[in-house]
C-alpha positions in Angstrom: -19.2 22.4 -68.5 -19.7 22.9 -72.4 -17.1 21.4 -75.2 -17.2 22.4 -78.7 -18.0 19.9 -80.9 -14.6 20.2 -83.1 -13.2 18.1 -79.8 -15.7 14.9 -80.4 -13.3 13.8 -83.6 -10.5 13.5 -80.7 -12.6 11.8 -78.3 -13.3 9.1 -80.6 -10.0 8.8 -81.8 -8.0 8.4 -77.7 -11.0 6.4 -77.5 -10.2 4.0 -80.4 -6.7 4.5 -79.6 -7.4 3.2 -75.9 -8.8 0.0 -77.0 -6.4 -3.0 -79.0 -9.0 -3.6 -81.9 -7.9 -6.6 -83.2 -8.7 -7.6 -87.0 -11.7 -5.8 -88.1 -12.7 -8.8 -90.6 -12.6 -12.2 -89.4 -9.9 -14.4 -90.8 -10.8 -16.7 -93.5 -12.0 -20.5 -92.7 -9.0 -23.0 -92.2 -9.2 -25.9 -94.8 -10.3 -29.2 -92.7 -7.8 -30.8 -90.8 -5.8 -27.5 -90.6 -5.0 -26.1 -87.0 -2.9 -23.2 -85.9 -0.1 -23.7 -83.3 2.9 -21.8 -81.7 2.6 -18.8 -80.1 0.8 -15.8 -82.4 3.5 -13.5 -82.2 6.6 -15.9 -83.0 7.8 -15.6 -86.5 8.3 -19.5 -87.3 11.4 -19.8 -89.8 11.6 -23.9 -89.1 11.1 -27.2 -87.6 13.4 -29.8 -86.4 12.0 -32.8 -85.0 14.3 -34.5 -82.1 16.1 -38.3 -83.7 15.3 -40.1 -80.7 12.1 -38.8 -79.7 9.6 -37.7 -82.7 7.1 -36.0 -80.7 9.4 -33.6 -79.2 10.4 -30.7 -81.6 11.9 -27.2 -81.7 10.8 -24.2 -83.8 13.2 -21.7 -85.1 12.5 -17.8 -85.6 11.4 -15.6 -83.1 13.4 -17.3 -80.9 13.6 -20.9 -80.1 10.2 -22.9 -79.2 9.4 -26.5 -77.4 6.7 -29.1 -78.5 6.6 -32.4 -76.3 3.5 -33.4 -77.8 4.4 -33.5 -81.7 3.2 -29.9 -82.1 0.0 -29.4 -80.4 1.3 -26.6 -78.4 4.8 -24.7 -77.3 7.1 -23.9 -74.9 9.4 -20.6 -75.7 12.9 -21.4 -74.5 14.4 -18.2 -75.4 12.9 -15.1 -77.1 16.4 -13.6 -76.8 17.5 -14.1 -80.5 16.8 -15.0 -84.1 17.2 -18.1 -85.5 16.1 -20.0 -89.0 16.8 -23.4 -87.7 17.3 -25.5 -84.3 19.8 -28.6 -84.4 19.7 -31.0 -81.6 22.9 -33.3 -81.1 22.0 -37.0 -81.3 24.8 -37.7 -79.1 23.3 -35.8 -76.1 20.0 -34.5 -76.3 20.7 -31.6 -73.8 23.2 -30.2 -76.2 21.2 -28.0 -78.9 22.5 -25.5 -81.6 20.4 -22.4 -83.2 22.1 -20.5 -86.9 20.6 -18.1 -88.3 23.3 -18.8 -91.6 24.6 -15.8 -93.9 23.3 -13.4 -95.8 25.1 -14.2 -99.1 23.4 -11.7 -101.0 23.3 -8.5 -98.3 26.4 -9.9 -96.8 24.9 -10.2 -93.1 27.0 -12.3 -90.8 25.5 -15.6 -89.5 24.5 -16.0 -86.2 25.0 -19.2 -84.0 24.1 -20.2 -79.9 25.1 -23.2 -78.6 22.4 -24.8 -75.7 23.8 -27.6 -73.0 21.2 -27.6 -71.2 18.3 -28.1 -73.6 17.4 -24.5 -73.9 17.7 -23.1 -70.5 20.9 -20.5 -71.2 22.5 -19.9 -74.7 25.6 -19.1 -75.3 26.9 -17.2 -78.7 29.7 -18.6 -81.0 31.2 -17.6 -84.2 28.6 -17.6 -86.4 28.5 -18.1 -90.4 27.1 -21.3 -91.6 23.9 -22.8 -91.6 21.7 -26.2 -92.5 23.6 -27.7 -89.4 24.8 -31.5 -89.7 25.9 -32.5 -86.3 28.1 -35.5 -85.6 25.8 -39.1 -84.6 29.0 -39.5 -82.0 30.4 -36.3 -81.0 28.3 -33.5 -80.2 31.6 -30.6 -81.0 32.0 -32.1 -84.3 29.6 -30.2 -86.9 29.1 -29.3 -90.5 27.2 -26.5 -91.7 27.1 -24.5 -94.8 27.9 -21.0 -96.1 28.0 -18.9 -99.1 31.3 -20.0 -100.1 31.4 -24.1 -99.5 31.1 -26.2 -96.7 32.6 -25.6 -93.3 33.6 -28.1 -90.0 34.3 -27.1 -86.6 35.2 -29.3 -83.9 34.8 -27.0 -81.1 31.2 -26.9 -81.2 30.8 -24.0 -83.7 33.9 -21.4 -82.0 36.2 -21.8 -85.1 35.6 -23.3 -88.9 37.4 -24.4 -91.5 36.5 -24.3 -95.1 36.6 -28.0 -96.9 39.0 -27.6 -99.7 36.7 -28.0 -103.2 33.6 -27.6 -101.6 32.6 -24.6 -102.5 30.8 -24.1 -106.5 32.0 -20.4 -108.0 29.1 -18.0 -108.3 26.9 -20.6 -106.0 26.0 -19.6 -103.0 25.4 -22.2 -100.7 21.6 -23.0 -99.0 21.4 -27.0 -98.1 23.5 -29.5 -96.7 22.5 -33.0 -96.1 24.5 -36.0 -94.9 23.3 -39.7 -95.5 22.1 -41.4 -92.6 23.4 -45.3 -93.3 26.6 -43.7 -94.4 28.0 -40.6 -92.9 30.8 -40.2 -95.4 27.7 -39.0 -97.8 27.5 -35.4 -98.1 25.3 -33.4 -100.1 26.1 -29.5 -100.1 23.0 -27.6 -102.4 23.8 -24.0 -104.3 22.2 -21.7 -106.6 23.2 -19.0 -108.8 21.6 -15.7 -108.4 18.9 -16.7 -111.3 17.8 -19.8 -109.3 19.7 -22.5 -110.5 21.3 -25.2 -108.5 24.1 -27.1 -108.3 25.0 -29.5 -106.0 28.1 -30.5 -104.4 28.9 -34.7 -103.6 30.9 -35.6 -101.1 31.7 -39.4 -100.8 34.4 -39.5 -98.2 33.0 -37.6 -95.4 34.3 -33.6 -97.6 37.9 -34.6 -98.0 36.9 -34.7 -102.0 33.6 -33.5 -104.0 31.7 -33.6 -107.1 29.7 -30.9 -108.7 27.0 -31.3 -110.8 25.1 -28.0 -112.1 21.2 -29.2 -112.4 20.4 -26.5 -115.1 17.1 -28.6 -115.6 15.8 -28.0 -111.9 15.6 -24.5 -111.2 14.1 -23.0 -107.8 16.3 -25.6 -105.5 13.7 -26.1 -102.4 14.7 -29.4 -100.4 17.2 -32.3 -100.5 16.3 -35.4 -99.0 18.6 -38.5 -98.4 17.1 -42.2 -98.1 17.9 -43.2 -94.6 18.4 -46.8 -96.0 20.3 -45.9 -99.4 22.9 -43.0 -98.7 22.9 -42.8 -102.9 19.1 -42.6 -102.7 18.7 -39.1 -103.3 15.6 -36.6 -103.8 15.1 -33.0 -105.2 12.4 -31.1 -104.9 12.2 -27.7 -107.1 10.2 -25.9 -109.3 10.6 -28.1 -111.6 9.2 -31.1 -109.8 10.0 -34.1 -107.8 13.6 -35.3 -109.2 14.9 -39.2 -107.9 18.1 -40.1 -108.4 19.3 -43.7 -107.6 23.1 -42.7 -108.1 24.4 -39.9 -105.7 23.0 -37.4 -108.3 24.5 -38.2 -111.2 21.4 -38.8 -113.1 17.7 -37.8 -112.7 13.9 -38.5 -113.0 11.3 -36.2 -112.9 8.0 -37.9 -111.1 5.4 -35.5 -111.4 2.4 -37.0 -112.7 -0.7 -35.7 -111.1 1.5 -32.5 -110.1 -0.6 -29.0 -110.6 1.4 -26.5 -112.0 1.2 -23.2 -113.2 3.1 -22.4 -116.4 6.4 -24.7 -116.8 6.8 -24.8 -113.3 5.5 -26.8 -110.2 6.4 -24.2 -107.7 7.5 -27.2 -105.4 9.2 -26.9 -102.1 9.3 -29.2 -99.4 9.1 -32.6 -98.5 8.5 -34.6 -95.5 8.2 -38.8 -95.7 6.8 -41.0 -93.4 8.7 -43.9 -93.3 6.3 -46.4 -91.7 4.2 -46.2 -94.6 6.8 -45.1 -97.4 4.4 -42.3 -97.8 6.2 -39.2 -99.4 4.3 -35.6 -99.1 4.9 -32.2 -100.8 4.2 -28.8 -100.2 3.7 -26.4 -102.7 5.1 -22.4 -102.8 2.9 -21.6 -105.9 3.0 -17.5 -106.4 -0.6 -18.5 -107.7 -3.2 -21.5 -107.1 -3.1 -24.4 -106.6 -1.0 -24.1 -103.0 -1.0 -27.3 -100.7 -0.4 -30.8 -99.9 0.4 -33.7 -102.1 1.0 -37.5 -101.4 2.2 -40.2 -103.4 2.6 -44.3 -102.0 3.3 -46.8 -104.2 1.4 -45.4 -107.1 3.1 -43.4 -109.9 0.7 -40.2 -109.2 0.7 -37.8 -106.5 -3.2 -36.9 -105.3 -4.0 -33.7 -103.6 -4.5 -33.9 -99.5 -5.1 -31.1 -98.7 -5.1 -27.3 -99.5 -2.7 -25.5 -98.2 -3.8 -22.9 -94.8 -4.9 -19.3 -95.5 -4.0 -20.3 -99.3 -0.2 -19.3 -98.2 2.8 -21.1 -99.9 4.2 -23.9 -97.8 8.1 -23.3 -97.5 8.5 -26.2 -94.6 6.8 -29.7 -94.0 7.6 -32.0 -91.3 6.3 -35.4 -90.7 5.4 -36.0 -86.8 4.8 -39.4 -85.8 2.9 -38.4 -82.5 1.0 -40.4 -80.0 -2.1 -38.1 -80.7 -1.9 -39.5 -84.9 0.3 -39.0 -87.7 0.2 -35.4 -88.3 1.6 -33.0 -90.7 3.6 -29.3 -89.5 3.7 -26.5 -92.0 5.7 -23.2 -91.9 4.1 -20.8 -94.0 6.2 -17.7 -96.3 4.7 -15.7 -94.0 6.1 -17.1 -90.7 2.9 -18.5 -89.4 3.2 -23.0 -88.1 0.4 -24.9 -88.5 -1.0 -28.5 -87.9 -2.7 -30.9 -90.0 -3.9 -34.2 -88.7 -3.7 -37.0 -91.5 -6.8 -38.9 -92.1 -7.2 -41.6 -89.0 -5.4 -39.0 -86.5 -8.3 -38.5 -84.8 -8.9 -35.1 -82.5 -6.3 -33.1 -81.3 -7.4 -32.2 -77.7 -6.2 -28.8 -76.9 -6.0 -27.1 -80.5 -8.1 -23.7 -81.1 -9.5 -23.4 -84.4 -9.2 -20.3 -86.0 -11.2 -18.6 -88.6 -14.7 -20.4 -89.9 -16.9 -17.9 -89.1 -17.0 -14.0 -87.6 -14.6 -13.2 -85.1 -15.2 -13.6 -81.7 -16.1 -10.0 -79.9 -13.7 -10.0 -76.5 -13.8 -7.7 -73.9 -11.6 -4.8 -75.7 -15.2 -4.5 -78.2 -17.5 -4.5 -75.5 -15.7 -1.5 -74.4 -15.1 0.4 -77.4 -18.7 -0.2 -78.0 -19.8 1.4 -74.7 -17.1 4.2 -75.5 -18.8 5.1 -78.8 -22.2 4.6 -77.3 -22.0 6.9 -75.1 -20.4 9.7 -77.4 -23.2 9.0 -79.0 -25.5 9.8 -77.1 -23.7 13.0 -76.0 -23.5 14.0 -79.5 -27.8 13.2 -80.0 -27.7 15.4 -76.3 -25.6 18.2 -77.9 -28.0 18.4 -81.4 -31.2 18.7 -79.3 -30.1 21.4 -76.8 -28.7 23.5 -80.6 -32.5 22.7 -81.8 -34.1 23.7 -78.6 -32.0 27.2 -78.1 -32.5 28.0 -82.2 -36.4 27.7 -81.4 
């Protein structure tokens, strides 16, 4: 049997079509220490580590994930819904919540689930806010944030109630911490459409507050209460690293050795370990340089680490493991990765990706015997069209 020759563009394309191709170009080298983790198709929007256990943690985004071994490698629990973060209650471990928080500018309804046994079956609630704060004694008894102010349920997340002066006109709400050695601490975090924040002090649990508008700290990124010092407070932003020692009422900027770009520090995240008072910070510069930053007892910060696949960090989280002190990193583009701090040692069980050209799997070795043998059928066809023209 004879085909034309206008049908070989069509066998190569079914063929090419028939074969999952995978990136033509090999992924660029990991910086050392950096090592991917989670599954590659779930979209990671955060990381919660579990208060009574460090080394187990849940991922938020593409559903909800599982690490029992501080991050090396996951278990999905659910790939039924969306969530940006995971909350577990430190009442009852079993007892887990996943938001997904509102859309204050497209004016998307929040989502919420509500988990009692760990992960196994969800149920929904009434969604809305987000940047959960769950109760240390009652697992029913939550706080969360929306665009508006600061809500409480007591139900476990089926009805909320607004807290009377919480909320900052023209704000819309994106962080809400509570202080650790004293739970009547509350620090709600807004920002105006432009970027800047205000935030919102609470020091009798949200019957009252006190707003401060921070017109000096554009770009909010990350709160962060001393677990000691409930007035202890730190703000990360563009603008820097911001301590205050008094609730917020007064700030200083502690950003020597910083890189920045411009004005701006393009800071925004922070993770601390607390057995060596070791602070770290990730960097969301829309330029270089993007990565990881330490600072001890020393005034300056000093680079650690660049960040992985050059992309800005918008989550850090300091893990504690048995397998070393590590750091986890969620990426603007959704990806999680690992980085083992210096003395960690090796991470048994952790694919390296990039550092070279990618492997060929079985899908090439196909499509390379597919195009082989058209080919050859084409070199065929050419020499029978020379053989009849002579």
């Amino acid at each position: 049997m004879r085909y034309p020759l206008r049908l070989v563009p069509m066998v190569v394309l079914v063929l090419l079509s028939a074969v999952s191709l995978g990136p033509l170009v090999a992924a660029a080298p990991l910086p050392a220490g950096w090592q991917t983790t989670a599954p590659a198709t779930a979209h990671i929007a955060g990381v919660t580590m579990m208060p009574a256990a460090p080394h187990t943690l849940y991922a938020a985004g593409a559903g909800v994930y599982r690490s029992d071994d501080g991050g090396v490698s996951w278990t999905p629990l659910t790939t039924a819904f969306s969530a940006a973060e995971v909350q577990v209650a430190p009442s009852n471990s079993q007892i887990l919540y996943a938001a997904t928080g509102e859309g204050c500018a497209s004016g998307a309804p929040g989502t919420l689930q509500r988990s009692a046994d760990g992960g196994a079956t969800w149920q929904p609630r009434t969604g809305g806010p987000a940047s959960l704060v769950v109760s240390t004694t009652d697992a029913d008894d939550l706080l969360g944030i929306g665009c508006t102010g600061v809500y409480r349920s007591t139900d476990g997340g089926q009805h909320w109630t607004l807290l009377p002066g919480s909320g900052v006109p023209n704000f819309d709400g994106r962080l809400l911490v509570r202080g650790q050695n004293d739970p009547a601490y509350l620090y709600a975090v807004f920002a105006s459409e432009g970027g800047t924040p205000a935030i919102a002090r609470s020091t009798d649990g949200g019957q009252t507050w006190q707003t401060q508008v921070l017109t000096d700290l554009p770009g909010p990124g990350d709160l962060v209460v001393d677990p000691q010092d409930a007035r202890q407070v730190i703000f990360v932003s563009f603008a820097g690293y911001a301590v205050s020692p008094d609730a917020g009422a007064t700030w200083t900027a502690r950003n020597t050795g910083l890189p920045r770009t411009g004005t701006f520090y393009h800071l925004s995240t922070t993770a601390h370990d607390p057995a060596t008072g070791t602070w770290y910070l990730g960097s969301a510069d829309p330029t270089q340089p993007r990565g990881v930053f330490q600072r001890s007892a020393g005034p300056a910060w000093t680079a650690v680490t660049p960040a992985p696949g050059g992309e800005p960090i918008s989550r850090l989280v300091f893990v504690p493991a048995g397998s070393g002190p590590a750091l986890l990193a969620v990426t603007g583009t959704g990806a999680l990765y690992r980085f083992a701090l210096p003395g960690a040692g090796g991470l048994p069980g952790m694919p390296r990706t990039g550092g070279g050209a990618a492997e060929a799997g079985p899908e090439w070795a196909l499509l390379g015997a597919a195009l082989l043998g058209v080919g050859l059928w084409l070199r065929r066809r050419a020499r029978q069209g020379v053989r009849a023209r002579t």
